[in-house]
C-alpha positions in Angstrom: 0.0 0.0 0.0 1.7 3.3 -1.0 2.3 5.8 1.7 0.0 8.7 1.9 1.9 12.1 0.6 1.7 15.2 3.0 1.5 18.5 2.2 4.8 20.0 4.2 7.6 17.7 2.8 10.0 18.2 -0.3 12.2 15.6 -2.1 15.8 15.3 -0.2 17.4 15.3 -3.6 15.9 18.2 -4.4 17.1 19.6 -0.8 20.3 19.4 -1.4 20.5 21.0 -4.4 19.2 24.3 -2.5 21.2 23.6 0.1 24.5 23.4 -2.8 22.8 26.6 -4.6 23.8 28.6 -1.4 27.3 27.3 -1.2 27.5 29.0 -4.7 25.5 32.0 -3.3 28.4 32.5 -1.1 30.9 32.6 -4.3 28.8 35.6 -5.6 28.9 37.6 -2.2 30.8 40.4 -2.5 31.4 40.9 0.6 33.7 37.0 0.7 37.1 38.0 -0.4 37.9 37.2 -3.5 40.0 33.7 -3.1 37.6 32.3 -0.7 34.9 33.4 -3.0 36.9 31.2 -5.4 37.1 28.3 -2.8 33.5 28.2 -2.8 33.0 27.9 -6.5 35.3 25.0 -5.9 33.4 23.2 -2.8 30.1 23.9 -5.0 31.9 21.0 -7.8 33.4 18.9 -5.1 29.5 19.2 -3.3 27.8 18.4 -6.9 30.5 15.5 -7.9 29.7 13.6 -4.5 25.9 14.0 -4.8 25.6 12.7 -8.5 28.5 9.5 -7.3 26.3 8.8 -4.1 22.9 9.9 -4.1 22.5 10.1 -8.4 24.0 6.4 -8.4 21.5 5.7 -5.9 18.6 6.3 -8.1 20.6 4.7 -10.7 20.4 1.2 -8.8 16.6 1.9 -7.8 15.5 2.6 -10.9 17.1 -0.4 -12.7 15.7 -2.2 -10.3 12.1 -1.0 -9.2 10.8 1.9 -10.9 7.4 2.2 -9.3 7.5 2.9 -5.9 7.5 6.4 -5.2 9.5 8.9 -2.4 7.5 9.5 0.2 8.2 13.0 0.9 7.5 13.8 -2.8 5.4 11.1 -4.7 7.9 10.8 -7.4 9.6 7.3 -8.7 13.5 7.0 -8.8 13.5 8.0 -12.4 11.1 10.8 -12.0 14.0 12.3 -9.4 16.7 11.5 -11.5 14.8 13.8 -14.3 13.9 16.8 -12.1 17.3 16.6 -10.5 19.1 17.0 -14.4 16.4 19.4 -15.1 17.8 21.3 -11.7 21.1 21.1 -12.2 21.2 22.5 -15.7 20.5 26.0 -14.8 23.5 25.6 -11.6 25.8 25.1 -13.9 24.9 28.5 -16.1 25.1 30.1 -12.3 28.3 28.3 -11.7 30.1 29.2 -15.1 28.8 33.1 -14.6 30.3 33.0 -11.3 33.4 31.3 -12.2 34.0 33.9 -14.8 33.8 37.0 -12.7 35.7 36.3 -10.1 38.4 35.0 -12.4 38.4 38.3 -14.2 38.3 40.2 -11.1 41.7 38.0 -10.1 43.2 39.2 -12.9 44.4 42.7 -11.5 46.0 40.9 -8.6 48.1 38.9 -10.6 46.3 35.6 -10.3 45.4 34.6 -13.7 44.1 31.3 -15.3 44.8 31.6 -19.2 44.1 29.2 -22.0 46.8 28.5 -24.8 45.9 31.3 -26.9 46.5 34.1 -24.5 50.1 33.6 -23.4 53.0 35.5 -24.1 55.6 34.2 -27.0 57.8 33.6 -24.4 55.6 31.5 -22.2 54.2 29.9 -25.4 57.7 28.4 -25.7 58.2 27.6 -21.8 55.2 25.5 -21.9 55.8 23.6 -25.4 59.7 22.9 -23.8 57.9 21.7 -20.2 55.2 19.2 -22.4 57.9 17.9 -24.5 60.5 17.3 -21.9 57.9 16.5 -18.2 54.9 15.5 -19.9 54.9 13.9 -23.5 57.3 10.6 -22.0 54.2 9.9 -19.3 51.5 10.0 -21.7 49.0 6.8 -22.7 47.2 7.9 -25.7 44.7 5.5 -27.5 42.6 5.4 -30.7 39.8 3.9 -30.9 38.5 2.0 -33.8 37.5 -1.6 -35.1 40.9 -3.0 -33.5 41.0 -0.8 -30.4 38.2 -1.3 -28.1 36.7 1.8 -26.5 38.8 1.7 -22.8 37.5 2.5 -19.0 37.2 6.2 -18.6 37.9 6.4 -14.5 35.6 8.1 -12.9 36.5 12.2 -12.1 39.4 12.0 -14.1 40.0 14.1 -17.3 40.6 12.7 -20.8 42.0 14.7 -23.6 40.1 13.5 -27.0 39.8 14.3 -30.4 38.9 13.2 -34.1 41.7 11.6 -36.1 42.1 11.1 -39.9 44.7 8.9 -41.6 44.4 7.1 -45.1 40.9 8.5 -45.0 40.0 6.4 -42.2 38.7 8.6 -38.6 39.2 7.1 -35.8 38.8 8.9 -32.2 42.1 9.6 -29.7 41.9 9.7 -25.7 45.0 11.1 -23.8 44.2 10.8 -20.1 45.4 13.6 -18.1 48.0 11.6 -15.8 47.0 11.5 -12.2 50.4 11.7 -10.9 50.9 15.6 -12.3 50.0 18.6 -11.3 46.6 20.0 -12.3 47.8 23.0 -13.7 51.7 24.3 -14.9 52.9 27.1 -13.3 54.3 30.1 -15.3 57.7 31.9 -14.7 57.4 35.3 -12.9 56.1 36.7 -9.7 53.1 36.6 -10.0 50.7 33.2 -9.9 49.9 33.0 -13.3 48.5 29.1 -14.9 47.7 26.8 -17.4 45.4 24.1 -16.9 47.1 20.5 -17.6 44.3 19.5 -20.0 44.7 22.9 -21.7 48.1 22.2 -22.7 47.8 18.8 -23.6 45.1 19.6 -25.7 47.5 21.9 -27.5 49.8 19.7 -28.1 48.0 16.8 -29.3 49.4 17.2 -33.4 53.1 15.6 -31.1 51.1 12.9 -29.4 49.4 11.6 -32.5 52.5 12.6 -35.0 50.9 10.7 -37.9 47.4 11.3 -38.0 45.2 15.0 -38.9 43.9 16.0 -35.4 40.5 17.8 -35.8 37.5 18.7 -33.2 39.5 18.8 -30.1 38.4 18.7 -26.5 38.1 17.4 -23.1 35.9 15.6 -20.8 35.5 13.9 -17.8 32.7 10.8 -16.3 31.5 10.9 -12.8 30.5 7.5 -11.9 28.0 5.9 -9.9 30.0 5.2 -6.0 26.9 3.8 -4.0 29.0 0.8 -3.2 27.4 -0.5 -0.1 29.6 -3.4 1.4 26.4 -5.0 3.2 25.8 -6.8 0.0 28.9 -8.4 -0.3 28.9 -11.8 1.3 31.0 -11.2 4.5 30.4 -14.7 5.8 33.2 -16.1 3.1 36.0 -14.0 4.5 37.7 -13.2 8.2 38.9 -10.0 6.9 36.6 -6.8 6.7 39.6 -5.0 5.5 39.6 -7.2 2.3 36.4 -7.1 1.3 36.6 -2.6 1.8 39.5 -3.2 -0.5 37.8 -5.0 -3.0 34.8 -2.7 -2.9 37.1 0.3 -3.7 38.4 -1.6 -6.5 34.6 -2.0 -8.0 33.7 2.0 -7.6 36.3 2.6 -10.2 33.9 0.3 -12.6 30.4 1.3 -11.8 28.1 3.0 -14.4 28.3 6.2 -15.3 25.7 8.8 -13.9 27.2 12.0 -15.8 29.0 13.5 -18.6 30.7 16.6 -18.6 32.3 18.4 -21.5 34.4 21.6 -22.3 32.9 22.6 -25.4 29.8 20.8 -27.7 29.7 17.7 -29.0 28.4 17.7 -32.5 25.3 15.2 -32.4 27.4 12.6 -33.9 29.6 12.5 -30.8 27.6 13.0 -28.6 25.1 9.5 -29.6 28.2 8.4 -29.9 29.2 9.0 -26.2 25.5 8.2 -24.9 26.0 4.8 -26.8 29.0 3.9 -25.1 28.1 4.9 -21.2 24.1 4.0 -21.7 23.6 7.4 -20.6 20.6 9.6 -21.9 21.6 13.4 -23.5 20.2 14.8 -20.2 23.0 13.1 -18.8 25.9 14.9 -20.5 26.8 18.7 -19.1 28.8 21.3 -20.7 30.8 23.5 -18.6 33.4 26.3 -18.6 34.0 26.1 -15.3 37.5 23.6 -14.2 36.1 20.0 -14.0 38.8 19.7 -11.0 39.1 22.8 -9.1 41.0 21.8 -5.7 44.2 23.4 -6.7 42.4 26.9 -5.8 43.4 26.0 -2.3 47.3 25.9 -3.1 47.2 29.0 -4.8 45.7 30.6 -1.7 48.6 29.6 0.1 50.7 31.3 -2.4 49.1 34.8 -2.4 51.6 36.8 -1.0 51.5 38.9 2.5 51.1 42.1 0.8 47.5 40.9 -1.1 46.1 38.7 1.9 44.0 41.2 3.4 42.1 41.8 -0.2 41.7 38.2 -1.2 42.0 35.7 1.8 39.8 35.6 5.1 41.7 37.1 8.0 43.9 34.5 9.6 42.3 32.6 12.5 43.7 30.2 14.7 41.8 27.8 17.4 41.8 29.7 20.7 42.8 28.6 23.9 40.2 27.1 26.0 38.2 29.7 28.3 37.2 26.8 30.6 40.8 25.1 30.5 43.6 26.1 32.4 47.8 25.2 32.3 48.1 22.0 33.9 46.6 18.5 33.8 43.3 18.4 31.8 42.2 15.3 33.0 42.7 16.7 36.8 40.3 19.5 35.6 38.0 17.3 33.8 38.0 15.3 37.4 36.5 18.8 39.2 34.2 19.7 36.1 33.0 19.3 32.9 34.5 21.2 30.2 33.5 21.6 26.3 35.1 22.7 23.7 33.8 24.4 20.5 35.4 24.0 17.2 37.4 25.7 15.3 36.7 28.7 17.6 38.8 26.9 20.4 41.3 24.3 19.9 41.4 20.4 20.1 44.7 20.2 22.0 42.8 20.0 25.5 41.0 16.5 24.2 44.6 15.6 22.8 46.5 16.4 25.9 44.1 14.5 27.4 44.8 11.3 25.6 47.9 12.0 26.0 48.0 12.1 29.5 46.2 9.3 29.7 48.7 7.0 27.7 51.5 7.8 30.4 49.2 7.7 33.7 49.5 5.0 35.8 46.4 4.6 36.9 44.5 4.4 33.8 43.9 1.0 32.6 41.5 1.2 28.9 41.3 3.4 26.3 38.3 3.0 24.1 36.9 5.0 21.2 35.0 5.4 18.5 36.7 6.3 14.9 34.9 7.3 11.9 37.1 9.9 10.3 40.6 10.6 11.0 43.7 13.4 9.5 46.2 11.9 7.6 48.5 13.3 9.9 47.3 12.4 13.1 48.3 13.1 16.8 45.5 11.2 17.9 47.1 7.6 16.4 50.1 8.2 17.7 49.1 8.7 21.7 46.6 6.1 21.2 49.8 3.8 20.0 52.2 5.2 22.5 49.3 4.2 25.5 48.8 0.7 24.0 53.0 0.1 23.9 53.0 1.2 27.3 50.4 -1.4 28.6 47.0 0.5 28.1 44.2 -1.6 27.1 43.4 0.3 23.4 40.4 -0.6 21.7 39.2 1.4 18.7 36.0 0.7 16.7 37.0 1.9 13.3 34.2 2.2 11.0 35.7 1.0 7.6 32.9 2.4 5.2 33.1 6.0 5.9 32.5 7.1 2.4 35.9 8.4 0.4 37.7 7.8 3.5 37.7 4.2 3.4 41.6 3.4 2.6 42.6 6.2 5.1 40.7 4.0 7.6 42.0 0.8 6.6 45.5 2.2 6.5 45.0 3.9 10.2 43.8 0.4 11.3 46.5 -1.6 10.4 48.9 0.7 11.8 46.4 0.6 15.4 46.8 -3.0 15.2 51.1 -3.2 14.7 51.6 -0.8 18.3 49.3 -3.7 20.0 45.9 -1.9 19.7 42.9 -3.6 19.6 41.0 -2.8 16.3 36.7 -4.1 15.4 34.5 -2.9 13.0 30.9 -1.5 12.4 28.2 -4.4 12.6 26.7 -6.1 9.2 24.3 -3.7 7.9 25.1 -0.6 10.6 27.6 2.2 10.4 29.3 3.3 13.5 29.0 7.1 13.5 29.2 7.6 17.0 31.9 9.6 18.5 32.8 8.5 21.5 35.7 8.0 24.0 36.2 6.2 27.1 39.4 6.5 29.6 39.3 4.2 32.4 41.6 4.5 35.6 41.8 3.0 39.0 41.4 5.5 42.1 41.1 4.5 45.6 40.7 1.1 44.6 37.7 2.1 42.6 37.0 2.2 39.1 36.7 5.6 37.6 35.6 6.8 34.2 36.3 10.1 32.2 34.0 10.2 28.8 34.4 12.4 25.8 31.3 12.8 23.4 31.6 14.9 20.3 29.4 16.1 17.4 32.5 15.7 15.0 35.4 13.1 14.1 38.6 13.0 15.7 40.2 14.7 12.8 42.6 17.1 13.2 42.6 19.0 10.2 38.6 19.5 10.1 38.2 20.9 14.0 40.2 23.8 11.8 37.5 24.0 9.5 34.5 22.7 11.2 32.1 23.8 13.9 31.8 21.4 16.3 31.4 20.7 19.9 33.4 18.0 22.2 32.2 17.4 26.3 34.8 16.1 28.6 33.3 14.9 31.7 33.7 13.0 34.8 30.2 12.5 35.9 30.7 8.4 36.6 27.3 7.9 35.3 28.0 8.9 31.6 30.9 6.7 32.1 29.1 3.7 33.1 27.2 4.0 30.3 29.5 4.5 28.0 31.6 1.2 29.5 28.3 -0.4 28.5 28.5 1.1 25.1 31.8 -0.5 24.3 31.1 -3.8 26.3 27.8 -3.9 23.8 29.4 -2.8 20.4 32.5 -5.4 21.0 29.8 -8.1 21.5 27.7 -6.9 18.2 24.7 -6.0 20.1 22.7 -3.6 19.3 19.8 -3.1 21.9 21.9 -1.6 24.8 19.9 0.1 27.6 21.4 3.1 28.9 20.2 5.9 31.5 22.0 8.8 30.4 23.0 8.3 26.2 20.6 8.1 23.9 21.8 5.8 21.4 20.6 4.5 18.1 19.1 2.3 16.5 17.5 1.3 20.1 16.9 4.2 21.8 17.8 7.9 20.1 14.6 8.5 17.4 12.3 7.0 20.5 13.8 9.7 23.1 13.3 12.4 20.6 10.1 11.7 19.7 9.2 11.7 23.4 10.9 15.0 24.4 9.0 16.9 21.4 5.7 15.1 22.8 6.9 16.5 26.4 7.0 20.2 24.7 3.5 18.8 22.9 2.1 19.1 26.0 2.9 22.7 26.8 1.2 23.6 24.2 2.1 27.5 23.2 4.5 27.5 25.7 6.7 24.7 24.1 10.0 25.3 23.1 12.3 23.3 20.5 15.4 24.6 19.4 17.4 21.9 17.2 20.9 21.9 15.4 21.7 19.4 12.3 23.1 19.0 8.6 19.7 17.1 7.8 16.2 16.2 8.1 14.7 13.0 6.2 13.5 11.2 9.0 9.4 10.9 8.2 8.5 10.0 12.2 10.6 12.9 13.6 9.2 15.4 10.6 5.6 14.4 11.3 6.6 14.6 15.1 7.6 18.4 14.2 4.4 19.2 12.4 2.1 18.0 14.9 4.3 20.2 17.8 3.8 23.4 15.5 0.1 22.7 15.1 -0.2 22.1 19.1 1.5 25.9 18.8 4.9 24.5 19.5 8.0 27.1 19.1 10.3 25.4 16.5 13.9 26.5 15.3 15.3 24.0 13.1 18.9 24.8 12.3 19.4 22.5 9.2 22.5 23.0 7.2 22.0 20.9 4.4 18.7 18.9 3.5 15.6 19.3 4.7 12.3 17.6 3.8 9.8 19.9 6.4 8.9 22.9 4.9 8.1 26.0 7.0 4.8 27.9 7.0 2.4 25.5 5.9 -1.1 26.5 6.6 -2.7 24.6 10.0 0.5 22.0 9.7 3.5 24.3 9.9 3.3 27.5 10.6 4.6 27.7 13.9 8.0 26.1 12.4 11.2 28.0 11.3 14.2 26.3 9.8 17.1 28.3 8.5 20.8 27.9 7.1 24.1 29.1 7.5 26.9 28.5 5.3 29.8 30.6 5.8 33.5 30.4 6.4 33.1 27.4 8.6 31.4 24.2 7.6 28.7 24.4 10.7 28.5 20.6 11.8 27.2 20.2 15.4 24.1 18.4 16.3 22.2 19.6 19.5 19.0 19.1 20.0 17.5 21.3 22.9 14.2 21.0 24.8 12.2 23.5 26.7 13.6 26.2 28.5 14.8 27.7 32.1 15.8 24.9 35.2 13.5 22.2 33.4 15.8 22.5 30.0 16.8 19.1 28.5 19.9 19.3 26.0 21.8 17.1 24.3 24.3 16.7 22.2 26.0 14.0 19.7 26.7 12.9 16.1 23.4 12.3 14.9 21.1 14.0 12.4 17.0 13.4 11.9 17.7 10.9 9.1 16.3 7.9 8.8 19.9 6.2 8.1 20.8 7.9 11.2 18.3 6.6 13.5 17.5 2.8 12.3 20.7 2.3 10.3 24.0 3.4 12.0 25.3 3.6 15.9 24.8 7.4 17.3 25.9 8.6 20.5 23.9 11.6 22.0 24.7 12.8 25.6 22.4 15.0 28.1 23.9 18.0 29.3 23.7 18.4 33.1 26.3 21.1 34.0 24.2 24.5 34.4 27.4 26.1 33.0 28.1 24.7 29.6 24.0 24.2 29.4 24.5 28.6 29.4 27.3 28.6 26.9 25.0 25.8 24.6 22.0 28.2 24.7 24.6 31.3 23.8 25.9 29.2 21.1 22.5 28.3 20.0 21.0 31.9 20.3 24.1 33.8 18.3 23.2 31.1 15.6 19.3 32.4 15.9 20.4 36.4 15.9 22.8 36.0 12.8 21.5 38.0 10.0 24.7 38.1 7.8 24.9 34.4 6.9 21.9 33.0 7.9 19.4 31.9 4.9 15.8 31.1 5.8 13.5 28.4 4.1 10.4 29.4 2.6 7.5 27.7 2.4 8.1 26.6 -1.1 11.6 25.2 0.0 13.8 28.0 -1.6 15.7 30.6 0.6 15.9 34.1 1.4 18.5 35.9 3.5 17.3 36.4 7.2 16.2 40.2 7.3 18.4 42.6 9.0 17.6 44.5 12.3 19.2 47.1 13.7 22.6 45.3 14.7 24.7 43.6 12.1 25.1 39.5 13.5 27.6 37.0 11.9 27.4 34.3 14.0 30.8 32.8 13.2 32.5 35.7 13.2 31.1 36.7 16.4 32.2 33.3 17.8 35.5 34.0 16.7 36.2 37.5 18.8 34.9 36.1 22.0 37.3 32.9 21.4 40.1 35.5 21.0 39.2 37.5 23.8 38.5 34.9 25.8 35.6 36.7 27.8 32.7 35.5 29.3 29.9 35.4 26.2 28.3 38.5 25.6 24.5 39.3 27.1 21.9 37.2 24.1 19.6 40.2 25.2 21.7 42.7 23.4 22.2 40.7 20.0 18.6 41.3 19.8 17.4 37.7 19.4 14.5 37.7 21.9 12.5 40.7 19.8 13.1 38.8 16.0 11.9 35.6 17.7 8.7 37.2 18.7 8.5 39.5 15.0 8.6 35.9 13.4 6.1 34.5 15.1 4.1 36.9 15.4 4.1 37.2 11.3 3.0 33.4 11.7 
């Protein structure tokens, strides 16, 4: 029986293309300096290139496989998305190439210039032919295709060089691929950072590759493959080793269909049923752009702007502060007297490391456990967690081996866990371990003692730089007993743990959720929610939502990314508000937060209101019980609420509009940023003004 539609939910895929459209809205701020505006054109393509690998490939596989039973939130089949997501994208990638274009022009008095073949110097013009012929012509694998040369494997996101070739009036069509192992683009000689694009010059240069033949109709192009690889199908009963079976599955997401074709210039319509013969692909399928196909070496050339320019084209530097609540000395002796958080990037991650650190050396403590989904290349975390296991800790880690693109990291990480005496499990057939978690255990008085750690965001590194996030160290020995039962449960694979203070899924998180909005249910009017995610697919918990803003519920959703509830729908929604930031930080914490004054439940943890979230992975969420960092969680929350720089709110159509202004200009972030560096108690909410917008939204309700 087909699920009955409402009237207050969007298609997810849909979502998220809103939710990549103001990632590009950023790149046309003018008020983003001009390199980071360039950064985001770039984290726009890396966005779009996961979401048609992962949730395009998706639809792929449904598709092919049932193609009549519809999305709940929207009522359309899988190929019905897949056409109004092309039809979407289409008109992004005009917006992306207009965008591309003018900041790339407005570079060009800075010194930072992109050029194609055509508009170098003589003198360059001969640099370049000298570096092909001498760095790059020796690497090359070029191929014809015709009746005696198959058509070969075009990897996915990689670029390939092609062309029409003529000899003895026969044509026949060349592929050079762009070698991975080179840079993207060839620096010129001078001062200042001017480029050429690696395909570019290739492309130039292809009369040297194929010496023999007429080279007519060049250009270049690049497939973006389907990468829903889901190891749960694989038959894990015929093999001891997880690891293996990750690595095999890597090997297959090199092979998988392909989902999208992208071009520099036009195909004629021979080439391009040509192409759609080849990769069973549809012309809807195939995108032309102007715009890089590979745009991550933006981020090198912003490191080589030079002192004098920063100020005009780079964000003003920022480090992670100093702790307000940490003080010189042993963290974990502090954590012993009280709980402390930390909140990312605006305060560092050394007090968690130290920590750890600490912890490796101390006598007293007997296990390390935690939870790892994402890690840094270069990690300090590894190497204390090695250092405590060679000194006689118990270490386990539960590293979750399918966390998407960061799979070989993982297995890499793990193997090098296992070598320094660690002991290493994995995620549970069918369930992701997203959960971040960790669990020091000591001996005191003849007593065991616990000190747990729950975050909102890996233990990487290198992202608590770039990502909001929140981490709580505490003492309180009833967290910790729960969390010892955590561990005791996920190293024996079960999955229905009770526990008094986490909320964990699949057992328990959606169910406490759902029963702390029906608490605020009850209040009626004088119900308050105010909740903190990337996402929101999750049917029960969005229905949950509608029938608290019908019972007159207060709701802030906080939803960075997808969102299937739509605001401001008549007798359903109306007492609902979800909004947006994207700015210079990726904003990343989940915190859900219930009623207000003495009688306030919070939480936090690493799970969003998706329905993969709650029934399909292992989440972690923790209460809040110290009044202090419950006070710096509502500042944190109410900043967020006041911003009226950054801050995008949803409509009831799903689209966007920037919050309106009021009297006092708010970015959240940046505002985050000054206290971190003054290090000064948080500023009175009262005077950002928050209280009166609330009650002017609401009342426009």
């Amino acid at each position: 029986m087909a699920k009955q539609i409402v009237n207050y939910t969007q298609n997810r895929e849909l979502s998220w293309l809103r939710f990549d459209k103001r990632v590009l809205e950023e790149a046309q701020d003018e008020t983003v300096p001009l390199v980071e505006r360039m950064k985001f054109v770039a984290i726009f393509t890396s966005n779009l290139d996961e979401f048609f690998m992962i949730r395009v490939g998706s639809l792929y596989d449904m598709a092919s496989v049932d193609n009549k039973t519809v999305d709940s939130k929207s009522g359309m089949t899988a190929g019905e998305q897949l056409e109004a997501i092309y039809d979407a994208v289409r008109p992004l990638y005009k917006e992306r190439d207009r965008t591309y274009a003018e900041i790339k022009k407005q570079l060009n008095p800075y010194g930072i210039c992109g050029f194609d073949f055509k508009e170098l110097e003589s003198q360059e013009k001969k640099y370049v032919k000298k570096y092909f012929r001498d760095q790059i012509l020796p690497i090359l694998s070029p191929q014809i295709v015709d009746t005696n040369h198959p058509f070969p494997h075009l990897l996915s996101k990689e670029i390939y060089v092609i062309a029409n070739l003529r000899l003895n009036n026969k044509s026949m069509l060349g592929i050079v691929p762009v070698p991975q192992f080179v840079s993207d683009i060839l620096y010129l000689p001078g001062q200042d950072i001017r480029y050429i694009r690696m395909e570019k010059v290739i492309m130039e240069y292809l009369e040297l590759v194929f010496e023999q033949y007429e080279v007519s109709d060049k250009n270049y192009i690049c497939v973006t493959r389907n990468a829903d690889i889901s190891p749960d199908d694989e038959a894990f009963e015929y093999s001891d080793d997880f690891r293996f079976i990750m690595k095999e599955t890597l090997n297959k997401r090199r092979k998988m269909a392909v989902v999208r074709l992208e071009s520099a210039s036009p195909f004629s319509k021979e080439t391009e049923e040509y192409f759609c013969e080849k990769f069973k692909i549809k012309p809807n399928c195939i995108f032309r752009t102007k715009v890089p196909m590979k745009l991550d070496y933006m981020f090198a050339i912003a490191d080589k702007v030079p002192p004098s320019m920063k100020r005009s084209l780079i964000y003003p530097a920022f480090s992670p502060q100093p702790s307000s609540m940490v003080s010189d000395g042993s963290v974990m002796a502090q954590v012993k007297r009280k709980d402390i958080i930390l909140s990312y990037p605006y305060e560092s991650m050394d007090p968690f490391l130290q920590l750890i650190k600490e912890a490796s050396v101390d006598p007293n403590v007997m296990t390390i456990k935690i939870t790892i989904y994402r890690l840094a290349k270069k990690t300090r975390l590894v190497e204390y967690l090695c250092a405590a296991a060679e000194n006689g800790k118990e270490v386990t880690a539960l590293i979750e081996l399918r966390a998407r693109f960061d799979e070989q990291n993982n297995i890499d990480w793990s193997e090098r866990m296992e070598e320094a005496g660690c002991r290493v499990i994995y995620g549970f057939e069918g369930y992701k371990v997203h959960s971040k978690l960790c669990l020091i255990t000591y001996r005191s008085r003849n007593e065991i003692q616990y000190i747990t750690q729950v975050g909102t965001g890996n233990y990487n590194e290198k992202t608590a730089t770039m990502y909001t996030d929140l981490s709580l160290m505490t003492a309180n020995q009833s967290i910790g007993a729960d969390a010892a039962a955590f561990f005791k449960n996920m190293s024996i694979s079960n999955l229905n743990g009770v526990y008094k203070n986490l909320i964990v899924s699949p057992s328990s998180l959606k169910q406490k959720v759902l029963a702390l909005l029906d608490e605020e249910i009850e209040k009626g009017p004088e119900g308050r929610v105010i909740m903190k995610m990337n996402s929101v697919t999750d049917m029960d918990f969005i229905q949950k939502v509608a029938e608290a803003s019908k019972a007159g519920v207060r709701v802030e959703l906080l939803v960075r990314g997808i969102c299937c509830i739509l605001p401001g729908i008549l007798r359903e929604t109306e007492n609902l508000r979800v909004s947006s930031i994207v700015g210079r930080f990726l904003e990343h914490p989940r915190i859900f937060c219930f009623g207000t004054g003495e009688k306030q439940k919070i939480y936090i943890g690493s799970a969003d209101m998706m329905t993969r979230n709650t029934e399909k992975r292992v989440e972690v969420a923790c209460p809040i019980y110290d009044p202090e960092i419950k006070s710096r969680i509502n500042h944190y929350l109410h900043v967020i609420l006041a911003d009226n720089v950054k801050t995008r709110v949803m409509q009831s159509d799903g689209t966007y509009e920037k919050c309106l202004g009021t009297d006092h200009r708010i970015d959240a972030q940046e505002t985050f940023m000054v206290e971190a560096m003054r290090a000064k108690k948080p500023v009175i909410v009262e005077k950002l003004g928050f209280w009166k917008r609330v009650k002017r939204f609401f009342k426009r309700r």
